[in-house]
Backbone bond lengths (Angstrom), bond angles and torsions (degrees), N, CA, C in turn:
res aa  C-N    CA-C-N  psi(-1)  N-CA   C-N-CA  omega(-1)  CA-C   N-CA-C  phi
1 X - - - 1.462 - - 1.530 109.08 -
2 X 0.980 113.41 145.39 1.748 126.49 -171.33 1.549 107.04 -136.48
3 X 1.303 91.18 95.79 1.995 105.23 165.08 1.230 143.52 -115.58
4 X 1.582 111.99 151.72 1.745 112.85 -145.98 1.617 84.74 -109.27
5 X 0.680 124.64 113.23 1.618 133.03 143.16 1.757 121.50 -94.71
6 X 1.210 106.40 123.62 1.534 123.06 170.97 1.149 111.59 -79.70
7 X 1.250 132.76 154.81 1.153 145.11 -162.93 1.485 112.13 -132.91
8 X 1.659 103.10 106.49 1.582 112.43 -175.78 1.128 121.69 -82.72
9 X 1.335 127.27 142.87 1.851 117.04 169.75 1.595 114.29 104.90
10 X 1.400 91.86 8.95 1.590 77.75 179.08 1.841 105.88 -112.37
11 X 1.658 106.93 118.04 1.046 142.18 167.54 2.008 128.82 -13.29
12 X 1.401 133.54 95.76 1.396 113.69 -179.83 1.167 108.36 -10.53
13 X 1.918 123.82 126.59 1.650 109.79 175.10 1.458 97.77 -103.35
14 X 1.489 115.22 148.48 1.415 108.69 168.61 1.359 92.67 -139.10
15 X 1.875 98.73 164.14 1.404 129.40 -168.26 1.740 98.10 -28.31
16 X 1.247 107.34 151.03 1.653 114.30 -179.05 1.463 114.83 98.29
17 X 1.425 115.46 -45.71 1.655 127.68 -157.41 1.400 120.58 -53.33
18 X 1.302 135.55 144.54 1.223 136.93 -173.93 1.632 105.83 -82.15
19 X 1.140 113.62 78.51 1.594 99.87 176.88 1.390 137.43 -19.64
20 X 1.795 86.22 -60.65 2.106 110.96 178.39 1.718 97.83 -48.70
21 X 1.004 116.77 -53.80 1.466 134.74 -139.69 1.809 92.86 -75.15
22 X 1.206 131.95 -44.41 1.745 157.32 -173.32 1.727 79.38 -81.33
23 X 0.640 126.70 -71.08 2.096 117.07 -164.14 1.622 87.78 -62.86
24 X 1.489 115.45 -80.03 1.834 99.34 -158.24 1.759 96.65 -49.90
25 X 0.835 148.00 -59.82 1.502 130.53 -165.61 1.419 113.95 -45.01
26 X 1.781 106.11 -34.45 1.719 96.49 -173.62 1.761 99.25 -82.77
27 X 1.136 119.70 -29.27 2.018 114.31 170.46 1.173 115.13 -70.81
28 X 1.219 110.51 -8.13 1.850 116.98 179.67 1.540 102.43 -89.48
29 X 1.484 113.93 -44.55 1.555 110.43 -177.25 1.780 103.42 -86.90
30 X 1.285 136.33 -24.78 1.326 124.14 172.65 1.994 111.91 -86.21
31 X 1.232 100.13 18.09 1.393 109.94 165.22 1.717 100.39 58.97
32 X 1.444 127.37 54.78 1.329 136.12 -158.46 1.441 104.72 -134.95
33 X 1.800 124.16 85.90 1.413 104.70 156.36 1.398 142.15 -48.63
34 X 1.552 127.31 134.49 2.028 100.20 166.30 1.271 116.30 -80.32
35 X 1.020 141.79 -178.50 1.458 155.20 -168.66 1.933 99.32 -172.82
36 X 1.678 93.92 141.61 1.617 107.91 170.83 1.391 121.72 -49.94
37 X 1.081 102.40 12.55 1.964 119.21 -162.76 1.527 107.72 -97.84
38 X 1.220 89.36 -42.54 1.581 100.30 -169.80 1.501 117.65 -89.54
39 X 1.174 83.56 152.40 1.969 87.94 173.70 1.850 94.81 -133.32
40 X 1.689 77.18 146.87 1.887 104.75 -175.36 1.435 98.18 -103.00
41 X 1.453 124.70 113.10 1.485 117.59 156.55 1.468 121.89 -109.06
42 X 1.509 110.67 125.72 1.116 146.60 -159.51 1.279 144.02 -87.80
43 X 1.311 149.21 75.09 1.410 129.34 -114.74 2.199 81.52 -99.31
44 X 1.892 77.10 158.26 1.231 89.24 -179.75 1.623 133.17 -35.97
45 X 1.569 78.55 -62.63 1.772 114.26 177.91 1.703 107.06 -30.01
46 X 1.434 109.93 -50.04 1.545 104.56 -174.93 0.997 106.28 -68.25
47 X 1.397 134.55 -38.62 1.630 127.61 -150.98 2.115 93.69 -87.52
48 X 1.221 99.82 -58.15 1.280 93.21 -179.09 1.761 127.93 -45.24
49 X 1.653 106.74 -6.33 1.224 117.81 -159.11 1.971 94.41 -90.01
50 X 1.465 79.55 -57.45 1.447 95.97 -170.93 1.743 116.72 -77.40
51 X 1.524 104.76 11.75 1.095 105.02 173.42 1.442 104.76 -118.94
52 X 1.609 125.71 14.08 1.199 126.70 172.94 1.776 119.01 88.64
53 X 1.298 113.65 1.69 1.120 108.62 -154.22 2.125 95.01 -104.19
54 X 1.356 95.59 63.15 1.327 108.86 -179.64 1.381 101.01 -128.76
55 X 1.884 121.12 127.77 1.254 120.26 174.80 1.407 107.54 -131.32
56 X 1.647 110.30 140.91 1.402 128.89 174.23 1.475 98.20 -53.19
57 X 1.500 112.80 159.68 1.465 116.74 -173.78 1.702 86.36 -94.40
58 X 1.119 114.04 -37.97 1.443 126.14 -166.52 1.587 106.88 -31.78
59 X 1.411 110.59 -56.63 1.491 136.80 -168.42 1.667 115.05 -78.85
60 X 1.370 92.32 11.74 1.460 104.95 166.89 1.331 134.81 -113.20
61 X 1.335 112.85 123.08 1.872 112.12 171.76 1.454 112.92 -107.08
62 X 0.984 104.05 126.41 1.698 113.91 176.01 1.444 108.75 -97.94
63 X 1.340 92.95 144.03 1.581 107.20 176.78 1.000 114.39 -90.14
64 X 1.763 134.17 160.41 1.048 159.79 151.80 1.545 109.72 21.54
65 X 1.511 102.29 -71.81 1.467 122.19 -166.53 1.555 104.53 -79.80
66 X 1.065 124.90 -25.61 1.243 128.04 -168.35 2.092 100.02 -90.18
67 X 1.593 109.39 -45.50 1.660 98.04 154.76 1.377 120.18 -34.55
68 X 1.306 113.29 -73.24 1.631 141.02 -133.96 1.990 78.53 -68.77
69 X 1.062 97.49 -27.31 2.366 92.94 -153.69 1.675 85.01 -94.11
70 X 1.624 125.82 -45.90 1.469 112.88 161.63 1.616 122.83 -40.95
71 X 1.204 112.45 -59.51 1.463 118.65 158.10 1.409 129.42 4.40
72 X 1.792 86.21 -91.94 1.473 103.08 -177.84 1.741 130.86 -59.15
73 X 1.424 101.30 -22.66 1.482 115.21 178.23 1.479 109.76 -123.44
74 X 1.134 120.74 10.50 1.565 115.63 153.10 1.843 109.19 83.60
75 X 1.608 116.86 30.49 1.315 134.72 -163.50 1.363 105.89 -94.76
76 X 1.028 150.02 160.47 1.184 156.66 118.71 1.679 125.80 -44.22
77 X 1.711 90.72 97.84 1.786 94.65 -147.30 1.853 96.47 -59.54
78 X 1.278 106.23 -16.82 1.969 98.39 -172.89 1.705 97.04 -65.47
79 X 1.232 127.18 -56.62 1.404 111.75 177.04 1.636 108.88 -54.85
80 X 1.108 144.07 -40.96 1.289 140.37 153.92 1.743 123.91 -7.56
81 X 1.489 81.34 -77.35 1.253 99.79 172.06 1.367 123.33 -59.09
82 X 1.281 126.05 -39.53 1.544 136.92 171.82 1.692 114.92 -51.39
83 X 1.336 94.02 -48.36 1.961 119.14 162.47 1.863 97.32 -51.55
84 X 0.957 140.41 -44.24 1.161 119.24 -143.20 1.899 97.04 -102.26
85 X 1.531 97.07 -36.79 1.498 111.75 -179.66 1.822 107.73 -60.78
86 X 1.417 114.27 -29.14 1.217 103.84 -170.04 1.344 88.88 -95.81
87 X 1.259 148.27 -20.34 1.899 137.01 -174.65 1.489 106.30 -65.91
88 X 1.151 89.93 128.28 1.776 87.29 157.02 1.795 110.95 -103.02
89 X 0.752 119.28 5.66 1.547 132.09 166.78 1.742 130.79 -170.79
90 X 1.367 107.80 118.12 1.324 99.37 167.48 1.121 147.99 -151.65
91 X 1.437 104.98 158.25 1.825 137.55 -118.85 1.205 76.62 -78.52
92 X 1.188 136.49 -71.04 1.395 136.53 -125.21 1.581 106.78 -157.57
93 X 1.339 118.76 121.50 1.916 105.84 135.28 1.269 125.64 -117.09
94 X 0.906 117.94 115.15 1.491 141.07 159.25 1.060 156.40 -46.44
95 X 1.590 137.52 121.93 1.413 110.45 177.71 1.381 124.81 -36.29
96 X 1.323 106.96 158.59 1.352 131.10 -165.69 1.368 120.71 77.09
97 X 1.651 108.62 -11.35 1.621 99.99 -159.43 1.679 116.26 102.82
98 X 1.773 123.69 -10.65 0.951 112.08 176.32 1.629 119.40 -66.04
99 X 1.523 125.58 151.58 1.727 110.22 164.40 1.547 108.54 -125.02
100 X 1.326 109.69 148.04 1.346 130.27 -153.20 1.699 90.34 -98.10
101 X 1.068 137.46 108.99 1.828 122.92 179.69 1.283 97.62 -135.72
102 X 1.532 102.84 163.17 1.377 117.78 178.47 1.939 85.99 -101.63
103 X 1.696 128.32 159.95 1.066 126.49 143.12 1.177 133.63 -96.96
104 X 0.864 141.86 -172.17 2.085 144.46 170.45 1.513 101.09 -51.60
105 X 1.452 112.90 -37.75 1.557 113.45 -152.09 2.001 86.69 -93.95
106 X 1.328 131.13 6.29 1.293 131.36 -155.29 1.006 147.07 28.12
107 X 1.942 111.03 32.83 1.214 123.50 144.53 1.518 133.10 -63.32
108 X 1.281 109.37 129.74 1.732 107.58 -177.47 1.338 100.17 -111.64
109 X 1.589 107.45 119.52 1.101 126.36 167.20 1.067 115.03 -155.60
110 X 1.363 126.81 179.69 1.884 144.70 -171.22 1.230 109.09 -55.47
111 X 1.747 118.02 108.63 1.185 107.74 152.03 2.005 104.86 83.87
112 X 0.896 106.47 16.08 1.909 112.06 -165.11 0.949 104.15 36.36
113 X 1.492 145.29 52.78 1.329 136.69 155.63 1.637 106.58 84.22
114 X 1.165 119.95 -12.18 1.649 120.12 175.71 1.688 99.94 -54.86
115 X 1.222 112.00 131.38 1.571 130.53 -177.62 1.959 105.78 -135.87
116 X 1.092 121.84 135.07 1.381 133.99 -170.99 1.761 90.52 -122.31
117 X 1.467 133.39 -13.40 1.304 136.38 -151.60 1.862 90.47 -111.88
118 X 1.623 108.47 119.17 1.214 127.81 171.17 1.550 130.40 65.92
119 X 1.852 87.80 40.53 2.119 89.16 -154.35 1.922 74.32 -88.70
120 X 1.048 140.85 -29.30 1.306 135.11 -160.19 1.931 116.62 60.71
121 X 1.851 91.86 166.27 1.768 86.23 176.85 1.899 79.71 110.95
122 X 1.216 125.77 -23.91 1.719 106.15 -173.04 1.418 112.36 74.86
123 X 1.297 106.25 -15.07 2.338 87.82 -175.74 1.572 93.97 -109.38
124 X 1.057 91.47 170.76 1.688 123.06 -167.18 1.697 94.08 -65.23
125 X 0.890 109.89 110.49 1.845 122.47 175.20 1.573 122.75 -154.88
126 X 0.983 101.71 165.52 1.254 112.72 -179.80 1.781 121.08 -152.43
127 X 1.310 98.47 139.75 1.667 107.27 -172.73 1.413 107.01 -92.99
128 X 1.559 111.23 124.76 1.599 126.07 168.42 1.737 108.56 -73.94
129 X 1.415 115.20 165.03 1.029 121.85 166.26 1.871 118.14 -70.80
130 X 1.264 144.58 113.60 1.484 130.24 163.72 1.812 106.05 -12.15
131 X 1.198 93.08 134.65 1.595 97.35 171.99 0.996 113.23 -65.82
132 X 1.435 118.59 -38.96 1.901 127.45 -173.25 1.124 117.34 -113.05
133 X 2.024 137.65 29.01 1.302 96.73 -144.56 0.975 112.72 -71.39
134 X 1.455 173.65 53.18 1.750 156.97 111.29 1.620 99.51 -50.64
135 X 1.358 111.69 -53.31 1.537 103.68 161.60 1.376 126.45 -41.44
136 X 1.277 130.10 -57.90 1.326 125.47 -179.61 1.156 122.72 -74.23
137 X 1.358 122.74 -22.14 1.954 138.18 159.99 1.532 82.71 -45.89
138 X 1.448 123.30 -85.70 1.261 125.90 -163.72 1.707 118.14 -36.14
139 X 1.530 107.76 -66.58 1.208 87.22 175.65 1.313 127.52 -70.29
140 X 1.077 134.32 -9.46 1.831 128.97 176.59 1.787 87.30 -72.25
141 X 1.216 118.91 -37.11 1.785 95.12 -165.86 1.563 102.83 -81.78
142 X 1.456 110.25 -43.43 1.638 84.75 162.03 1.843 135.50 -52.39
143 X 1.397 98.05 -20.24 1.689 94.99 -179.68 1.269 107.98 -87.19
144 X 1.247 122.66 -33.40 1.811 115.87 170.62 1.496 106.76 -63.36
145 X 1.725 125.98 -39.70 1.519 99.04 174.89 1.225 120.52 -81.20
146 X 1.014 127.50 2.57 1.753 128.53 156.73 1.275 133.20 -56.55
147 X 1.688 90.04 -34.88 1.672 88.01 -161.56 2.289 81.76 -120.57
148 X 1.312 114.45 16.42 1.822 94.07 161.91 1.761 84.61 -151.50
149 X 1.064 124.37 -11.09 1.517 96.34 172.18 1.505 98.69 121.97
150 X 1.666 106.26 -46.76 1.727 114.15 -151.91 1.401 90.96 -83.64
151 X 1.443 124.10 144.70 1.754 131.56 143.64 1.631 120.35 -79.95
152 X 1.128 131.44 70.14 1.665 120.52 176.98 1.329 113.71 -68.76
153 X 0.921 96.14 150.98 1.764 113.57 164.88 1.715 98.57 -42.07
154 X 1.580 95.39 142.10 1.924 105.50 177.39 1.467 117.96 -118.66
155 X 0.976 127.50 80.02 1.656 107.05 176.80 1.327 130.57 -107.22
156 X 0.985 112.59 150.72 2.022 114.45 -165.42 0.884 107.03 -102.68
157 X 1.256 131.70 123.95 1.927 122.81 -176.39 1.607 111.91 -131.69
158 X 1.056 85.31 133.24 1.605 87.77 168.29 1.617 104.35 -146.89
159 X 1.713 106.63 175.42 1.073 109.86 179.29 1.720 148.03 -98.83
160 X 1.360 120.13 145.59 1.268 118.77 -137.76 1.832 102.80 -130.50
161 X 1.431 131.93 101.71 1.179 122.16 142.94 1.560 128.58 -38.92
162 X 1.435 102.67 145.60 1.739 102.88 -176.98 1.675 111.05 -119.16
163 X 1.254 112.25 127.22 1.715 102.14 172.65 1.812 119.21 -34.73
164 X 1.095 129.84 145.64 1.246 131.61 -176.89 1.381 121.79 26.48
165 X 1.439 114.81 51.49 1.451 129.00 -175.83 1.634 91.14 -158.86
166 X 1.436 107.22 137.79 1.343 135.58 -175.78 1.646 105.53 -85.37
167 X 1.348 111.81 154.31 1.736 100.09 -179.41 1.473 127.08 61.26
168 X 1.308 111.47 154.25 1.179 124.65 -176.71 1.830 112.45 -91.01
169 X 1.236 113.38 167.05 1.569 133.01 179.17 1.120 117.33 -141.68
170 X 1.469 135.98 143.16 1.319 126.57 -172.75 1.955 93.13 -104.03
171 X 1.515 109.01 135.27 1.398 98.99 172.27 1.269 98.41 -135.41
172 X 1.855 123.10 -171.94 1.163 146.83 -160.70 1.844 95.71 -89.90
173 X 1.685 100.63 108.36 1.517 97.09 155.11 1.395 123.34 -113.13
174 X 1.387 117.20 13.49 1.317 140.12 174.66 1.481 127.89 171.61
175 X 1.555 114.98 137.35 1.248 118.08 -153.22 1.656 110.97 -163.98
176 X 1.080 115.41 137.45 1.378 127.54 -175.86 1.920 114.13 -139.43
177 X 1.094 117.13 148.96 0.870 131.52 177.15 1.632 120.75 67.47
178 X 1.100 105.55 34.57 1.269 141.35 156.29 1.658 154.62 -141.29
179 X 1.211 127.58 -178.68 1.716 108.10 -166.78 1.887 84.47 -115.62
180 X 1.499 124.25 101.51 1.638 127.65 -175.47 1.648 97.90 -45.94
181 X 1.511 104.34 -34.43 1.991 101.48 -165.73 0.857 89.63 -124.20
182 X 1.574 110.59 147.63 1.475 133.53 171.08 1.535 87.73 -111.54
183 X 1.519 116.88 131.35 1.447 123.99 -173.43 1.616 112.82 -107.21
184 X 1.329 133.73 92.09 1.544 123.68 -172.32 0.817 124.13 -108.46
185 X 1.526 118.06 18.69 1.455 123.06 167.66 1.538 96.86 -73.93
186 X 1.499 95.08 135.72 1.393 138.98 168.41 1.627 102.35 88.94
187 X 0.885 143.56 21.20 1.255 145.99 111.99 1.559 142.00 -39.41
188 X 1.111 147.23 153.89 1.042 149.29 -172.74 1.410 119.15 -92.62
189 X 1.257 110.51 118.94 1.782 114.43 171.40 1.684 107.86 -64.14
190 X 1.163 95.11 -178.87 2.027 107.80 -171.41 1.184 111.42 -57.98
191 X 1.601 106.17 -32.26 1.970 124.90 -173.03 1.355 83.76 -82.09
192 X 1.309 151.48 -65.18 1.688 143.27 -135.83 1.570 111.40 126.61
193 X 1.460 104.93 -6.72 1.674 118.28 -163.87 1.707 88.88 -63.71
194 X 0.970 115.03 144.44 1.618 127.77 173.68 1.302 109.06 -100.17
195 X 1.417 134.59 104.34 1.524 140.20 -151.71 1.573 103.12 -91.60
196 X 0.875 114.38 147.28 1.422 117.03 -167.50 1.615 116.16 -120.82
197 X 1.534 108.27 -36.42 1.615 124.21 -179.98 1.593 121.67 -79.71
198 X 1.721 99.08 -38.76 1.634 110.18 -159.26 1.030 126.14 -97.84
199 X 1.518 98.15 120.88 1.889 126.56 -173.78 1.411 100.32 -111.60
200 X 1.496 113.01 141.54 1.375 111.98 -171.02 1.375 97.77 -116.27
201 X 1.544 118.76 128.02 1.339 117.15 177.73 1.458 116.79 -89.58
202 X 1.816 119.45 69.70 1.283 108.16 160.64 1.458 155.62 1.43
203 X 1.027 102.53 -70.83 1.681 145.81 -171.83 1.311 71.08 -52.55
204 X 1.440 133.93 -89.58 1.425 152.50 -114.47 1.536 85.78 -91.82
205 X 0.769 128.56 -71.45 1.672 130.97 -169.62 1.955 106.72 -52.67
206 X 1.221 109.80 -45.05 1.493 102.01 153.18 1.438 145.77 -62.85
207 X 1.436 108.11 -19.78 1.594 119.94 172.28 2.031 79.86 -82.04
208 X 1.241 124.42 -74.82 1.639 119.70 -174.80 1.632 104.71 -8.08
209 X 1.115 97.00 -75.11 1.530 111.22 -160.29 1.143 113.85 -71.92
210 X 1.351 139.32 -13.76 1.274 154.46 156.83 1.551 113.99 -60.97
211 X 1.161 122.54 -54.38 1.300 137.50 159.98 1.892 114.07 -42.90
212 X 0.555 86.65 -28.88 1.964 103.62 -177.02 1.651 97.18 -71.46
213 X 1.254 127.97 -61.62 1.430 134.39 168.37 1.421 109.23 -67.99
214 X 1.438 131.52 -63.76 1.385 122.64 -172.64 1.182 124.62 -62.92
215 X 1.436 111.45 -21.72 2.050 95.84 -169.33 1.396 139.86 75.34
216 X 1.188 94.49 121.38 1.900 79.89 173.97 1.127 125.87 -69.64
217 X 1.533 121.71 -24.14 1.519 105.99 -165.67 1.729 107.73 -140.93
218 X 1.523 100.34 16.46 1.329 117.18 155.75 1.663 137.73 -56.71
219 X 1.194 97.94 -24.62 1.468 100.54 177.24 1.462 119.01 90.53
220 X 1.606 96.13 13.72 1.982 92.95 -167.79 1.542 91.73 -127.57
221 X 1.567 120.49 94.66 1.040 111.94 -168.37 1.898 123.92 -104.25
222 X 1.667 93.69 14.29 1.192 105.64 -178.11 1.676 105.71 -120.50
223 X 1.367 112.81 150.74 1.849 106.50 -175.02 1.515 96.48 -143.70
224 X 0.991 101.36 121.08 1.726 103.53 168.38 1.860 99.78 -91.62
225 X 1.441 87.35 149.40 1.486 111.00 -159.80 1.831 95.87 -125.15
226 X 1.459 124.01 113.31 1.095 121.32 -171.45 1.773 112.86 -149.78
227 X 1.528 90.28 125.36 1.636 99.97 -164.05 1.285 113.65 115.26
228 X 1.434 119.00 -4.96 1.876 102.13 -176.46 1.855 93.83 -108.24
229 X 1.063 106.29 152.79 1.519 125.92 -162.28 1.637 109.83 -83.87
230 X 1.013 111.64 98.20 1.335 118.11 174.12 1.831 130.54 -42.65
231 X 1.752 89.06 -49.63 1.497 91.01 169.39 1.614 95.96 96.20
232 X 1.529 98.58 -177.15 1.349 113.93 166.76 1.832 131.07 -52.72
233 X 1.463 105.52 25.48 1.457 97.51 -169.71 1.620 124.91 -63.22
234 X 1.008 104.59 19.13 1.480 103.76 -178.68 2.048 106.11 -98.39
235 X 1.426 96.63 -44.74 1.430 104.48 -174.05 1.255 104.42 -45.36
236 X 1.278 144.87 -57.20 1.306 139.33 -147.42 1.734 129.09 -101.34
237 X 1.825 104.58 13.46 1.054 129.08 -160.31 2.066 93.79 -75.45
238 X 1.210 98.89 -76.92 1.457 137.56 177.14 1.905 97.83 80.48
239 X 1.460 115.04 42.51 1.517 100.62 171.58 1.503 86.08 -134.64
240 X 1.298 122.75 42.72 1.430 115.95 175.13 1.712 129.64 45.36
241 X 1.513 107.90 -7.47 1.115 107.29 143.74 1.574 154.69 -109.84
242 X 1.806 108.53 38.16 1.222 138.09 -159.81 1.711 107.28 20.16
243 X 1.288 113.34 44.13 1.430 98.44 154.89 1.700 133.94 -78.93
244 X 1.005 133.54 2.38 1.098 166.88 93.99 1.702 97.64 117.12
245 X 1.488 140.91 -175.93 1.687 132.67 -152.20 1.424 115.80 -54.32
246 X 1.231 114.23 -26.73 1.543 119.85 -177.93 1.397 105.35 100.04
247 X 1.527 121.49 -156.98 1.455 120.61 -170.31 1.460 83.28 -113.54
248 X 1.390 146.84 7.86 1.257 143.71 140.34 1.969 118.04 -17.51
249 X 1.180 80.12 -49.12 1.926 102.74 -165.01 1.770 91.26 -71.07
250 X 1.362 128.55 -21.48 1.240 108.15 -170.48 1.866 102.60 -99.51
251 X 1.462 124.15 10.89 1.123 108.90 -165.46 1.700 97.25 -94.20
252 X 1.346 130.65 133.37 1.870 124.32 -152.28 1.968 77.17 -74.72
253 X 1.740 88.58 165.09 1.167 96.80 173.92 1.709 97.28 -93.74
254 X 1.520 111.14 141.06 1.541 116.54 -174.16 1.643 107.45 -57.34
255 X 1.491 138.75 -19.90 1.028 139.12 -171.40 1.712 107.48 -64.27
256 X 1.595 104.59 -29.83 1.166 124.45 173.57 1.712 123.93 -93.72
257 X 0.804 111.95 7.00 1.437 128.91 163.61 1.665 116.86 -47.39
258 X 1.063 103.96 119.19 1.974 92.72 -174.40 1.321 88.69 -102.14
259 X 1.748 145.35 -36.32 0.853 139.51 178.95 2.130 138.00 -101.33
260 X 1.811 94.86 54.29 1.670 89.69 -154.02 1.475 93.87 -78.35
């Protein structure tokens, strides 16, 4: 059995905040040990908060292109502009005003991850993507085993539109102390069939299912995940602290792109 528990009590975080320190207090008050077993999935929003990467709209000038594209779809060209500063390439603009970007970290998604939805504080802001998150998976799992001993699994989730699929999904944009793909090609299917294609994207199916308990607009932005099998996550770390490739490993390499 594999269960999602949300995690109540943990406080608006803003720039400065001890992440580790806001989770063990909320498992300390829901009477919740960690163990190396478990994995914590993490919504973006907190980490980016508490890592500062929140900007006043105020303190923004948009350029030219970023007016003219507010304009036409009725946007607020400073988030525009914020979209364009964090792309390192982009795919697409779109009706409505949506933009299609690649980021630094070479996730392509909506808008580079700029969000105006649940940064809190009342003023005009907006939340950036973590510069590193596999970095920040890492350090939150080093700061929870500091301060209880245990290393859990870390994953950062946020949310993700899919080509020709309706609705959103929460997936893995950073992650430590785990293997993101389970690889079963050349293994045997249920019949004996020896599979040749299928990689299971972990990472992603745990931010999913995590999302199912946490909520978007609940306020519980952390879910401990307890009972699903980690596996070999230590083997593939090689820094002696089995944090292992990150959600790096799930971004396709563009050479493999069927659709550039």
């Amino acid at each position: 059995m594999i269960s999602l528990t949300a995690l109540d009590g943990i406080p608006e975080v803003v720039p400065g905040d001890d992440l580790a320190a806001l989770i063990v207090a909320a498992l300390a008050a829901a009477d919740i040990g960690l163990t190396d077993d478990d994995v914590l999935v993490v919504t973006q929003k907190v980490v980016s908060k508490a890592e500062g990467r929140v900007v006043e709209l105020t303190s923004v000038t948009p350029r030219e292109e970023a007016r003219a594209w507010a304009a036409k779809w009725g946007k607020d060209a400073r988030q525009v502009e914020l979209v364009l500063q964090e792309s390192v390439e982009v795919l697409r603009m779109a009706r409505g005003g949506l933009i299609i970007s690649r980021t630094r970290t070479g996730l392509v998604c909506a808008n580079a991850g700029v969000d105006m939805s649940n940064v809190g504080g009342g003023a005009e802001a907006a939340t950036l993507l973590p510069v590193d998150p596999d970095a920040s998976a890492r350090a939150l799992r080093a700061g929870l085993r500091e301060r209880t001993g245990a290393a859990p699994g870390i994953v950062i989730s946020d949310s993700f539109g899919r080509p020709w699929r309706n609705g959103i999904v929460n997936v893995a944009i950073g992650c430590a102390g785990l293997e993101p793909l389970v690889d079963l090609r050349g293994t045997p299917d249920a019949d004996g069939r020896v599979m040749s294609a299928t990689v299971i994207a972990v990472a992603d199916e745990l931010a999913s299912a995590a999302d199912l308990a946490g909520g978007k607009v609940a306020r519980r932005p952390v879910v401990l995940v307890r009972g699903w099998e980690r596996g070999a996550r230590e083997a593939a770390a090689g820094d002696g602290q089995g944090d292992g490739p990150g959600a790096a490993a799930l971004v396709m390499d563009r050479a493999l792109d069927l659709f550039p």
